[in-house]
MARDREN-769154 format. One record per residue (C-alpha): x, y, z; residue in one letter. Coordinates in steps of 0.5 Angstrom, whole numbers, padded with zeros to 4 digits, always signed. Each point is the difference from the previous one (the first is absolute). Example, Ala and Ser with C-alpha at 12.3 -4.5 7.8 and 13.67 -1.06 7.14 Angstrom:
+0025-0009+0016a +0002+0007-0002s 
// end
This chain:
-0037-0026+0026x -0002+0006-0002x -0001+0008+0004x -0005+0004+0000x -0001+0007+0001x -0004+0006-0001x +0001+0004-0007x -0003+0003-0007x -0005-0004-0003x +0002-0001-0008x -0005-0002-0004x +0004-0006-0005x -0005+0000-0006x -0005+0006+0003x +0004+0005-0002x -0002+0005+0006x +0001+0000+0007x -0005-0002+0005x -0001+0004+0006x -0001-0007+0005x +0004-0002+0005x +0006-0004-0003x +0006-0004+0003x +0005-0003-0004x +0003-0007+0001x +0006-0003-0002x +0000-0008-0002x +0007-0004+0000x -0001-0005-0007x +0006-0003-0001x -0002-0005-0005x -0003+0006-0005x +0007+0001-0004x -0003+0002-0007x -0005+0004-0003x -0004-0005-0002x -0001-0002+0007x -0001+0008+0002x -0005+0000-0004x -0004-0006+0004x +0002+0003+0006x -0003+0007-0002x -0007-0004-0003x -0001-0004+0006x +0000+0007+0004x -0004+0004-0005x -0006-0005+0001x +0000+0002+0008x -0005+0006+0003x +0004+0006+0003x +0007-0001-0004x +0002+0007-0004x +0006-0001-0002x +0006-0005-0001x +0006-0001-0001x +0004-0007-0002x +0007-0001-0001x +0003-0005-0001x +0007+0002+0000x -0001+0002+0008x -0005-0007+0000x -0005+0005+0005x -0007+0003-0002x -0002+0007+0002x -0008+0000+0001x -0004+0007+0002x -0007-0002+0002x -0005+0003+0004x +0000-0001+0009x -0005-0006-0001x +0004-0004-0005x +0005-0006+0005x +0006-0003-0002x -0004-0006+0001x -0003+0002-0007x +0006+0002-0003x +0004-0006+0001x -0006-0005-0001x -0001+0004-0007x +0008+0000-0002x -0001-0008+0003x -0006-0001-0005x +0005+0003-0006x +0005-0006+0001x +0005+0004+0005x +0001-0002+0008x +0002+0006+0004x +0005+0000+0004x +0003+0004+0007x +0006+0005-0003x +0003+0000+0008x +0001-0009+0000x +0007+0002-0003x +0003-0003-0006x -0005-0002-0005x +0006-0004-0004x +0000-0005+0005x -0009-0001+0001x +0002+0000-0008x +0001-0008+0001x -0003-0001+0007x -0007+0003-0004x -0007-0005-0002x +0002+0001-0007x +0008-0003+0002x -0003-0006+0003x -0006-0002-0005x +0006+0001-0005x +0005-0005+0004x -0006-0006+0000x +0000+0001-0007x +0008+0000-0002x -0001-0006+0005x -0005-0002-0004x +0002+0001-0007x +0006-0003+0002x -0003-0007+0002x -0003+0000-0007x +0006+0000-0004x +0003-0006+0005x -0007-0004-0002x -0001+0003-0007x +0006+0003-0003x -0003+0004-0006x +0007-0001-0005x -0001-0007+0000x -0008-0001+0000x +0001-0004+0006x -0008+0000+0003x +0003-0004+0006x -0005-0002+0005x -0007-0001-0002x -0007+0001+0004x -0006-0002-0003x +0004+0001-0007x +0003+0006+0001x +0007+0002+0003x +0002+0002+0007x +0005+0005-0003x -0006+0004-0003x -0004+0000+0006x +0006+0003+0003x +0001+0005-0005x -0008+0002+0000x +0002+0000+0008x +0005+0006-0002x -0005+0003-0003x -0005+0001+0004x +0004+0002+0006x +0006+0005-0004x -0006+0002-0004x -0005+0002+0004x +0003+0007+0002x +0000+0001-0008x -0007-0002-0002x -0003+0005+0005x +0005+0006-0002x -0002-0002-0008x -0007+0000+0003x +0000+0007+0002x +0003+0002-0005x -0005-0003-0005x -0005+0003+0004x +0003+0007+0000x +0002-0001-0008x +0008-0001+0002x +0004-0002-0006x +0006-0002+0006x +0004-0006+0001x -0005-0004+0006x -0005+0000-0007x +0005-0002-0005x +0003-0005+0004x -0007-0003+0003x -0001-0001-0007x +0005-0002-0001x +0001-0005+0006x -0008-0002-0002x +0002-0002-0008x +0006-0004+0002x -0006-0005+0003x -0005+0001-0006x +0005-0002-0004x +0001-0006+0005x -0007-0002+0000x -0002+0002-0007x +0006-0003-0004x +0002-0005+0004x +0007+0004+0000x +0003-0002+0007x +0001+0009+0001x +0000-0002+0009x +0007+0001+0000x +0000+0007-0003x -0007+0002+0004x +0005-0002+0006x +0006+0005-0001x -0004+0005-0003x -0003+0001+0007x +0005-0002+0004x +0006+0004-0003x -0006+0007-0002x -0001-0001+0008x +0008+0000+0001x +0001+0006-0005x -0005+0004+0004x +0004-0001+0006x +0006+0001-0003x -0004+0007-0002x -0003+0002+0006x +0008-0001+0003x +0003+0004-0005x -0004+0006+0000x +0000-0001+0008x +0007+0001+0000x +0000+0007-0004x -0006+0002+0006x +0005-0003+0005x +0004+0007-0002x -0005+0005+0002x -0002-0005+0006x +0009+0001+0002x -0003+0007+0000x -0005+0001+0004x +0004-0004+0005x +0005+0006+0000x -0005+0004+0005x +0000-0003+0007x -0006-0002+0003x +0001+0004+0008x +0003+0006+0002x +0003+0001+0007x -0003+0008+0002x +0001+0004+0006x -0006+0003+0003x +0000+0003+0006x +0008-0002+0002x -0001-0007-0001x +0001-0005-0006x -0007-0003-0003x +0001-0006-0005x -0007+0001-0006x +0000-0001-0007x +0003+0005-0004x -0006+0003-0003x -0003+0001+0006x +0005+0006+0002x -0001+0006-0001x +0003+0007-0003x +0004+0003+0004x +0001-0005+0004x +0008-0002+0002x +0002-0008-0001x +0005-0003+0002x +0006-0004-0005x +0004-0004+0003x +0006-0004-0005x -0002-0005-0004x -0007+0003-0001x -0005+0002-0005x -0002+0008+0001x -0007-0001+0000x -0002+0006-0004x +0002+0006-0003x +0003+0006+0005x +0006+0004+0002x +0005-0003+0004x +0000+0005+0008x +0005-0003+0004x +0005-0006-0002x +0006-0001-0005x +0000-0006-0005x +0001-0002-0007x -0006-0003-0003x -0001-0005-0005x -0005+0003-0005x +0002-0005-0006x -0008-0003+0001x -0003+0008-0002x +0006+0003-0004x +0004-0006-0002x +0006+0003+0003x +0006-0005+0001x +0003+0004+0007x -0003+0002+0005x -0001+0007+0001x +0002+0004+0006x -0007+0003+0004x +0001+0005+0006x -0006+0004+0004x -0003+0004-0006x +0001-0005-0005x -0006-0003-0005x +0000-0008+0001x -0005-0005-0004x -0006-0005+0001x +0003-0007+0000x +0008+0002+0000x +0004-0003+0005x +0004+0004+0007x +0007-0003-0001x +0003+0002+0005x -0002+0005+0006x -0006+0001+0004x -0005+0004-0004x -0006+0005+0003x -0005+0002-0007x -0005+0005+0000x -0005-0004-0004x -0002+0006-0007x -0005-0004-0004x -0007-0004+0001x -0001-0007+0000x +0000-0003-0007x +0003+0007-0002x +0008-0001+0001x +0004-0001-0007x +0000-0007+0001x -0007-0001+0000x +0000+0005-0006x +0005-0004-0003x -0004-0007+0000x -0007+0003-0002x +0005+0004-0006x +0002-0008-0002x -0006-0003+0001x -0004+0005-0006x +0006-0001-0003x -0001-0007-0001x -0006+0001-0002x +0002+0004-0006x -0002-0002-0007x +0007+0001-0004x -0001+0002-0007x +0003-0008-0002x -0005-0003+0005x -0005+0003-0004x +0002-0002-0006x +0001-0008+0003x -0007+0001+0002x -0003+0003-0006x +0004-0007-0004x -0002-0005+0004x -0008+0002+0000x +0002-0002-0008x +0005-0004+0000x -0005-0006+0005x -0007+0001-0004x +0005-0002-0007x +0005-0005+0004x -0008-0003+0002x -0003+0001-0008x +0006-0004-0002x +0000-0006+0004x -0008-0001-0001x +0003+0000-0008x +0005-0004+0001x -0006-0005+0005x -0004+0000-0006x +0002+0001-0008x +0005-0005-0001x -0005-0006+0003x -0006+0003-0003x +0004+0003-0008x +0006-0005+0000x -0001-0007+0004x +0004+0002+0005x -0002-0004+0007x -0005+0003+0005x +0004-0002+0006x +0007+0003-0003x -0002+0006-0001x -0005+0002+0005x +0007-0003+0004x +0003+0007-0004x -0005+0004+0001x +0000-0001+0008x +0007+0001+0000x +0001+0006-0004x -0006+0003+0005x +0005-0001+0006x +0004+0004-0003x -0005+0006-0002x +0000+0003+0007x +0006+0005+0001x +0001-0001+0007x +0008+0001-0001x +0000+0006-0005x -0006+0004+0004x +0003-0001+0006x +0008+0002-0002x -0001+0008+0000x -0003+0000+0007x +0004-0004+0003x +0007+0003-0002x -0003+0007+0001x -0001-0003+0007x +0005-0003+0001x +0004+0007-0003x -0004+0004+0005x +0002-0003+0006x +0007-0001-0002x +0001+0008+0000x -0005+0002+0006x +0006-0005+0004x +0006+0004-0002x -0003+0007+0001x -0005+0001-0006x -0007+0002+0000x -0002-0002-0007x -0007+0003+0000x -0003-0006-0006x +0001-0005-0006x +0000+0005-0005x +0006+0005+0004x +0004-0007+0000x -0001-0001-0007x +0001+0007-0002x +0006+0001+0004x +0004-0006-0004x -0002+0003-0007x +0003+0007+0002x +0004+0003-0006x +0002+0007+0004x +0000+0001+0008x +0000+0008+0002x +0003+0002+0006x -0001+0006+0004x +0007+0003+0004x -0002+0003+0005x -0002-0006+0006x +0001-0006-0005x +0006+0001-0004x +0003+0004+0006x -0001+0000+0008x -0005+0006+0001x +0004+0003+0005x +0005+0005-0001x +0007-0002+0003x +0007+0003+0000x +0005-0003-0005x +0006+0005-0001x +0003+0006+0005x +0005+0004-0002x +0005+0004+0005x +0002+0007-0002x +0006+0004+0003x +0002-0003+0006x -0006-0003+0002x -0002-0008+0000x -0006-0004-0001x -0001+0000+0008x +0001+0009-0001x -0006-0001-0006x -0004-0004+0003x +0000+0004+0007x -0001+0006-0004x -0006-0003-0004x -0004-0004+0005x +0000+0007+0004x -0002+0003-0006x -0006-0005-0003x -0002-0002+0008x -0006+0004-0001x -0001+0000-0007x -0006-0005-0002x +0002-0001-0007x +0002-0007-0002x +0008+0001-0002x +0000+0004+0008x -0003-0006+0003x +0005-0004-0004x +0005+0003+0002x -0002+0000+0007x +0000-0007+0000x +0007-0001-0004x +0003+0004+0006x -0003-0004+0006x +0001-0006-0004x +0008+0003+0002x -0001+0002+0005x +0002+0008+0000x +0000+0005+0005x -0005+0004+0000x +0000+0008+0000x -0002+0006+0002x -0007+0003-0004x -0004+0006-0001x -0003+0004-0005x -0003-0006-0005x -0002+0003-0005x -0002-0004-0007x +0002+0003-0006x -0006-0001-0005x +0003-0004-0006x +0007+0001+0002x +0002-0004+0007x +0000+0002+0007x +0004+0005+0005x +0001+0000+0007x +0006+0003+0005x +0005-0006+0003x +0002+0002+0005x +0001+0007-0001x +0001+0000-0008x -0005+0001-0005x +0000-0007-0004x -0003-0002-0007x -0003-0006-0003x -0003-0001-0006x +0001-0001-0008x +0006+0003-0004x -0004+0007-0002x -0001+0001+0006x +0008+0001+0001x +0000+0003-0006x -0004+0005+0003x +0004+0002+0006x +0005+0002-0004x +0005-0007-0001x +0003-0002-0007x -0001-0007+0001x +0005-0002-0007x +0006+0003+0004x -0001-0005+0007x +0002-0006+0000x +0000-0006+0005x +0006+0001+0004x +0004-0005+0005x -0001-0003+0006x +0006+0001+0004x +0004-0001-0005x -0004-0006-0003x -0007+0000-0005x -0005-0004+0004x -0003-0006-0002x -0006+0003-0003x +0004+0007-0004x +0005-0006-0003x -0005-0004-0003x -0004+0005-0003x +0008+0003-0002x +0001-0007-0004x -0007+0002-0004x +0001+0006-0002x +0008+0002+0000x +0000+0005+0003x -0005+0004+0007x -0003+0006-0003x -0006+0001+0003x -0005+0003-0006x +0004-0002-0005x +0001-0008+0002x -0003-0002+0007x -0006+0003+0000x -0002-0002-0008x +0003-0007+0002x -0005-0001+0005x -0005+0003-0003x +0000-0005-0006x +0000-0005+0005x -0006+0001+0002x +0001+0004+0007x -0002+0006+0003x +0006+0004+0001x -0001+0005+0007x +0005+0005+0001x +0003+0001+0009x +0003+0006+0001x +0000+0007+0002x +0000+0007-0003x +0008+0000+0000x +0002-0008-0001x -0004-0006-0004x +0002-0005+0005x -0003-0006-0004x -0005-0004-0005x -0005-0005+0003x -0003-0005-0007x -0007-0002+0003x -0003-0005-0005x -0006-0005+0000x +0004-0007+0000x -0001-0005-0005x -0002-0007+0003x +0005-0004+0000x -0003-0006-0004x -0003+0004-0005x +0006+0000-0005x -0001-0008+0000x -0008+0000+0000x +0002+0005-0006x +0004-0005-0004x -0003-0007+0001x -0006+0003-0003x +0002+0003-0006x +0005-0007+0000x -0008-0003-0001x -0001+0004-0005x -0003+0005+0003x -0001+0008-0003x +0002+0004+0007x -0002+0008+0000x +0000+0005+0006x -0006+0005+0001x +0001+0006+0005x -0001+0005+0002x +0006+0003+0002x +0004+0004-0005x +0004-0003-0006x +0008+0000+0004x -0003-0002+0006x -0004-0007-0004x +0007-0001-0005x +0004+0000+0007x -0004-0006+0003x -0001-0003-0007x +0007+0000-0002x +0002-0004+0008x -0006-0005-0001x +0001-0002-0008x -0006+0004-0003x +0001+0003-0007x -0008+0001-0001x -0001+0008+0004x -0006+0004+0001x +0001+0006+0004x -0003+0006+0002x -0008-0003+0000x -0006+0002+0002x -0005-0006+0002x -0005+0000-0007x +0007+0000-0003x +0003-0007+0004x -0007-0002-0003x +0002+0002-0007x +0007-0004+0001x -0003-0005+0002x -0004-0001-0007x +0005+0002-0004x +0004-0006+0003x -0007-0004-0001x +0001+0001-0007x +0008-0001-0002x +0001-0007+0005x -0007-0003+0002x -0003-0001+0007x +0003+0006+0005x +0001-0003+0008x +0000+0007+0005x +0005+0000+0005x -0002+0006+0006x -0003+0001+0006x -0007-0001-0001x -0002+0006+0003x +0005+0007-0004x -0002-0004-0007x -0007-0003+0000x -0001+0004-0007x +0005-0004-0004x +0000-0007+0005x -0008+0001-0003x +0002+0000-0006x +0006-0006-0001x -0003-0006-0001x +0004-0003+0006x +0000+0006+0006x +0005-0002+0006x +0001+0002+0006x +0006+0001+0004x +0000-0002+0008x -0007-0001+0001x +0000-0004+0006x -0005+0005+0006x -0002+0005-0006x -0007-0002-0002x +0000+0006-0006x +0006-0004-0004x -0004-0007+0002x -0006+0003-0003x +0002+0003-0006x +0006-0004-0002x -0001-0007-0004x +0006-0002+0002x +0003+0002+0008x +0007-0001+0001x +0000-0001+0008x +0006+0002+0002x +0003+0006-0002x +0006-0004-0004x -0001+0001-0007x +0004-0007-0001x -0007-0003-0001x -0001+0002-0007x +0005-0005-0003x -0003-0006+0005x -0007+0003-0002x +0001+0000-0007x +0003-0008-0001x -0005-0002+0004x -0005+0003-0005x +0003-0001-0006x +0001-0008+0002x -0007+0000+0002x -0003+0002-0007x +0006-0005-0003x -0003-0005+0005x -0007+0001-0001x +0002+0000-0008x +0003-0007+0001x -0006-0003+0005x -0006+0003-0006x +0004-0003-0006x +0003-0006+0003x -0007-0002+0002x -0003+0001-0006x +0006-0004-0004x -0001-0006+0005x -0008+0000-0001x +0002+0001-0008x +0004-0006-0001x -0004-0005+0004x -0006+0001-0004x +0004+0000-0006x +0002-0007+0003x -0008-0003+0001x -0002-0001-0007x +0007-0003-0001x -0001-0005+0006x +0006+0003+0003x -0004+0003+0007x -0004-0004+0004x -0005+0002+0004x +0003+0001+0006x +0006+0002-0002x -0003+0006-0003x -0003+0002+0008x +0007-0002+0003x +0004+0005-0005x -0004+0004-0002x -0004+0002+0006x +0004-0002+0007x +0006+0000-0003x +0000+0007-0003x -0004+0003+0006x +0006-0002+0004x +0005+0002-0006x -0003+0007+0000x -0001+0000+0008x +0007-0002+0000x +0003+0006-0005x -0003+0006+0003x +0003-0002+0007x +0007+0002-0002x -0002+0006+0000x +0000+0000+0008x +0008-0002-0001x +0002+0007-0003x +0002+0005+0006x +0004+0007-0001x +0006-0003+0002x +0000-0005-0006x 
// end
């Protein structure tokens, strides 16, 4: 039903902050799915003492309350009951199935019973009156019998609405329902049976609203579940069951296959492949082995598992993740502003028009009174927008959701409609469009040596070198598994590679001018055979280039590509060439493409220089370069790209390029699964370090806008047919509610949850 917690004091309408005790409650008020029904939520709130602040939002169906330590959640839910709104306990389950179990569900069953015993006895197309009591027909009475039971929820919420000067749908259908009897009673036009469907089908449509808007809210409530509830910790020796938020820092779990990891930590004994599809949406399961990070929520496939627990209860990235989407949700986008601003016009005038229509022809034109009023009620049915006030936060809902489920954190309404309006997505390289990690990709064996020779000799050299192409080549030679050798005398030589003595003899490693230096003329060696045959990697490069001089041919060959060239040899005798590079992603060629076959403009900002970025542009398909730049520069691009395409995604890691993801109109993040800077500064976070996302985020956003485009304008297009068709005695009464209210309400629902069909794979 609610929580309750210790918090700031934020004054709503005072405009300052009181220093009192204040605690914070959260009310679970599912039936409130509109902003008309937020605002009733919110008024009958304001009149209780202590309260200080609100929040209503019926996108999540959940109010937030900040108010003083002497206010009780009796109050608060008495205020929300008196405003016409039950509140429910968020922890009984699925609030689908109390949909129709409800009070509201019941009342509407006796009155579809009852509605329906009065067409068996009175059937309106053949003006039947059937059976009669005292002169009047018992299929009325049942038809006023549907009335008071399936309208009695509607003249209390139209009362409250009255009192609270709420021009919403419970008012205007409670006018509605009472004119439909006037006209009965005052002019003897039999309108019973009107009377009867319009407050047992307004009743049906409420449920099937509250239903279709439990079914966006069913998405976040699918993950919260992605938490597990208990955790198995060690303490002293022994394994103790608690709740999962009850452990604390620095305490080690315990993971056995088939279980959630409870909170966020480094794995410190065990192996297994873990599932961490629910946080980064990746599809396989990534291997996990002592020092490894792991995930709240992720589940252990296959071994047993020891974490050492590295967050705080309520700080892990699960929870983060859910708090993300839950403001998220509550994010007013630039389209709902505009319905909402709509529909504050288009309800008064709809309103206005219908009174004419009541009133002028009887009085100017001989029209008759009980025809018109009958049009006039008609056309107040279809005054309230409910179908086209609720199909931008739906859809937005429904969009958000979606992505947090495939691994992207999608931080609001507006970022979702920002992305799929995107003209131009900026990439940065290094990190986002290549790995971030140095790596070999070429060997070249000089002399009489093999690639085993170069790589034994530069492990040795680069084994004390901190520099990230040592490291590389250090891992690359473990990865082969190279015999070590003899070392002594490192020395790093500033700007130029190192030295050391292998074995006795004085060796070198480091860049071409380095050689040069000690006397080589590097135009005049060339790449020699191996026993008599090139090797694999000197026959490739052979086929490239037609020939295997160094200077002139291998090295500028490699260069070109984009690699750091490193020279391995001594005083007397180059004996190889070791190419190290920043690998480009594998899928970002593809990710590349799709976007610019959506008919978006691609571009690479970086910072690294002109050879090395059109080296890594030319493999992944980008035409659009910019090198060489310094952050204020980045910033400048990214404006430039505003002004020639249009609205500009950046693509980086959140942290390296804060200036020009600020500046961009959509700013995503790169692998922001665990970094709490890419979470908070991003609009957009990519969970996963996988940059196959983009595409998926993009569809997504860009079927999102096109669905909300399709709810606003066919909503709009059904209300404005039927009230053509009133003067023209085309829609009845009823059917104006059972199209124009229920039937669009699902209509709309209904659309914005294809969105939950999309998925990277598709």
């Amino acid at each position: 039903m609610s929580n309750a917690h210790g918090g700031d004091d934020h004054g709503h309408d005072e405009g300052h902050t009181r220093d009192v005790p204040a605690e914070q409650t959260t009310l679970s008020v599912p039936s409130m799915d509109c902003a008309s029904c937020a605002d009733k939520v919110t008024g009958g709130l304001e009149s209780v003492p202590g309260v200080t602040r609100i929040d209503a939002n019926p996108t999540t169906g959940t109010v937030e309350v900040d108010h003083e330590a002497g206010t009780t959640l009796a109050d608060l839910e008495r205020a929300v009951e008196r405003a016409g709104y039950e509140v429910t306990d968020a922890d009984d389950g699925d609030e689908r199935s109390g949909t129709w179990t409800s009070t509201r569900a019941l009342a509407t069953y006796v009155a579809g019973v009852a509605t329906l015993a009065g067409l068996l006895l009175a059937n309106p197309l053949t003006q039947a009156t059937g059976p009669t009591v005292e002169g009047f027909p018992v299929g009325d009475v049942a038809y006023l019998a549907a009335v008071a039971v399936g309208g009695a929820a509607v003249f209390r919420n139209g009362y409250y609405s009255l009192r609270q000067r709420s021009l919403d749908i419970d008012l205007l259908m409670s006018v509605a329902i009472l004119g439909a009897l006037a006209v009965s009673v005052g002019f003897g036009e039999r309108l019973y049976f009107e009377a009867a469907m319009l407050a047992t089908l307004f009743s049906i449509s409420e449920l099937l609203e509250r239903y279709a808007m439990d079914r966006a809210r069913g998405s976040l409530a699918e993950l919260m579940e992605l938490a597990p509830d208990d955790a198995t910790v060690i303490r002293d020796g022994e394994e103790v069951t608690v709740a999962a938020d009850a452990v604390a820092r620095g305490e080690r779990v315990a993971v056995r296959p088939g279980e959630k990891i409870p909170r966020d930590g480094v794995v410190r004994d065990g192996t297994s492949a873990v599932n961490q599809a629910p946080v980064t949406g990746e599809s396989v399961p990534v291997d996990k082995t002592a020092g490894d990070e792991v995930f709240a929520g992720t589940i252990n496939e296959g071994g047993y598992l020891e974490i050492e627990v590295t967050s705080d209860a309520g700080e892990d990235t699960i929870a983060t993740v859910l708090e993300l989407v839950e403001a998220a949700q509550r994010d007013t986008t630039d389209r709902e502003q505009f319905v909402e601003r709509f529909a504050g016009y288009y309800t008064p005038l709809v309103v206005g028009v219908a009174i004419l229509l009541a009133l002028v022809p009887p009085l100017f034109l001989s029209g008759a009174w009980e025809t018109y009023i009958v049009y006039g009620l008609t056309l107040l049915v279809l005054a309230c927008p409910c179908a086209f006030v609720i199909s931008t936060p739906v859809t937005v809902v429904s969009g958000i959701t979606s992505a947090a489920r495939n691994g992207v954190l999608v931080k609001g309404g507006r970022h979702l409609e920002t992305m799929g309006d995107v003209d131009a997505v900026a990439f940065d390289k290094t990190g986002t469009l290549t790995k971030g990690e140095l790596t070999v990709t070429d060997i070249v064996p000089l002399g009489d040596n093999d690639e085993q020779d170069v790589l034994r000799c530069a492990r040795g050299l680069e084994r004390r070198s901190e520099h990230p192409i040592g490291e590389a080549i250090v891992a690359r030679a473990e990865t082969a598994d190279v015999a070590e050798r003899d070392v002594k005398a490192f020395e790093a030589l500033t700007g130029q590679g190192v030295t050391a003595d292998l074995d006795g003899t004085t060796h070198y490693a480091g860049t071409p001018d380095l050689f040069s230096e000690l006397g080589f003329d590097l135009s005049h060696v060339h790449a020699a055979t191996d026993g008599g045959q090139l090797t694999r990697t000197t026959r490739n490069i052979c086929a490239r280039t037609g020939c295997l001089d160094l200077l002139d041919d291998v090295i500028p060959r490699l260069q070109s590509e984009g690699k750091t060239v490193v020279l391995v040899g001594t005083d007397e005798e180059v004996e190889g060439v070791v190419a190290v590079a920043d690998e480009v992603r594998p899928d970002a060629g593809r990710v590349v493409s799709t976007l610019r076959e959506a008919g978006v403009h691609v571009a690479m900002l970086t910072g690294d220089n002109d050879r090395t970025a059109r080296a890594v542009a030319d493999e992944v398909g980008i035409d659009d370069v910019h090198a060489s730049l310094m952050p204020d520069e980045k910033v400048a691009a990214v404006e430039q790209l505003r002004e020639t395409h249009g609205t500009v995604a950046m693509v980086g890691d959140g942290v390296n390029d804060a200036p020009a993801l600020a500046t961009a109109d959509v700013a995503v993040a790169m692998g922001a699964a665990g970094t709490d800077t890419a979470l908070e500064t991003a609009d957009i976070a990519l969970m996963a370090d996988d940059l196959s996302r983009l595409p998926y985020l993009h569809r997504l956003s860009r079927s999102a806008n096109g669905i909300i485009r399709q709810n606003i304008w066919t909503s709009l297009g059904v209300k404005a047919l039927l009230a053509v068709g009133v003067p023209l005695s085309l829609v009845p009464i009823w059917a104006a509610v059972l199209a124009g209210d229920a039937g669009m309400t699902v209509g709309v629902t209904g659309n914005a949850m294809r969105l939950a069909g999309l998925s990277p794979e598709k």
